[in-house]
C-alpha positions in Angstrom: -56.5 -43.4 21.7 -57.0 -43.6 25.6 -56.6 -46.4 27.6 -60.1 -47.3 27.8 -59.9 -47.3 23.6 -61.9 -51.1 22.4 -58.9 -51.3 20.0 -56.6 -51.1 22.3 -57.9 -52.4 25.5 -59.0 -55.3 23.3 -62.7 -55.3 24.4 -64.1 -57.2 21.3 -67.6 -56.5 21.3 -67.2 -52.7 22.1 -64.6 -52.7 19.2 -67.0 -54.3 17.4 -70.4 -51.9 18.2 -68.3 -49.0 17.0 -66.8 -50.3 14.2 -70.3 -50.9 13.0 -71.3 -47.7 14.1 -68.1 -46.1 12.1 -69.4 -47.6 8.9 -73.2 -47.1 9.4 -71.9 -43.6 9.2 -70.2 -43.6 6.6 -73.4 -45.1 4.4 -74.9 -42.1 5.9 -72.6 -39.8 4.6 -72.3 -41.7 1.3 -76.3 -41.6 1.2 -75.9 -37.5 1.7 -73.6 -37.2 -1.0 -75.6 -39.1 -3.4 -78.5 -37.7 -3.1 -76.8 -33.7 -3.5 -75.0 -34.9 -6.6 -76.9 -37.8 -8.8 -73.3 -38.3 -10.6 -71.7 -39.3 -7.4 -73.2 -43.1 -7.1 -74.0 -44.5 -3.4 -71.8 -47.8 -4.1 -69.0 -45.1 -5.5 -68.8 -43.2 -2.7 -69.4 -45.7 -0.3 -66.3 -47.8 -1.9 -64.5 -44.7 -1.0 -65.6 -44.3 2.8 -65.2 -48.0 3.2 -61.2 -48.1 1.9 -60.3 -44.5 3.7 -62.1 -46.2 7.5 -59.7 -49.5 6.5 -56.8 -47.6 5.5 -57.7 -45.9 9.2 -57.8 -49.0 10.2 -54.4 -50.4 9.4 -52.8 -47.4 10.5 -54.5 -47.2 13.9 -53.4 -51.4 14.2 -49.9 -50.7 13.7 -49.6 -48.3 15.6 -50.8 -49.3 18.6 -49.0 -52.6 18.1 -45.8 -49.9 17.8 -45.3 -51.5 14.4 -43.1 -48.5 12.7 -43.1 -50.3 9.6 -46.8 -51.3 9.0 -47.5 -48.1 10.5 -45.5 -46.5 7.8 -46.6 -48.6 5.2 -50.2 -47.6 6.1 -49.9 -44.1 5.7 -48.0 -44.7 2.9 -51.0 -46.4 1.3 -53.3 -43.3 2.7 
């Protein structure tokens, strides 16, 4: 991440657009995938999107916060 990152400059509501942004995309993708496959369910694969862009997430956190422990924990998780 630059300097100019939301999650690390701590710019709340840019942080926030893009988050929302991240996860509109992922219903997107999970809306692809669904409709390709009819045994992959939205819900399914948008459970799936949703924990891989938190695990993301987490990771991202601690590291930035150079917390070597959470940060391994969260890969660990990954």
């Amino acid at each position: 991440m630059n300097e100019n990152s939301p999650a690390k400059g701590g710019n709340a509501p840019d942080f926030e657009k893009y988050n929302k942004e991240w996860y509109r995309n992922a219903d997107d993708i999970a809306a692809f995938l669904s409709k390709a496959n009819p045994n992959w369910p939205m819900k399914t694969l948008q459970d799936l999107l949703y924990g891989h862009l938190q695990l993301l997430t987490n990771n991202v956190s601690a590291r930035l916060k150079k917390d070597w422990d959470a940060d391994i924990a969260a890969f660990d998780q990954g």
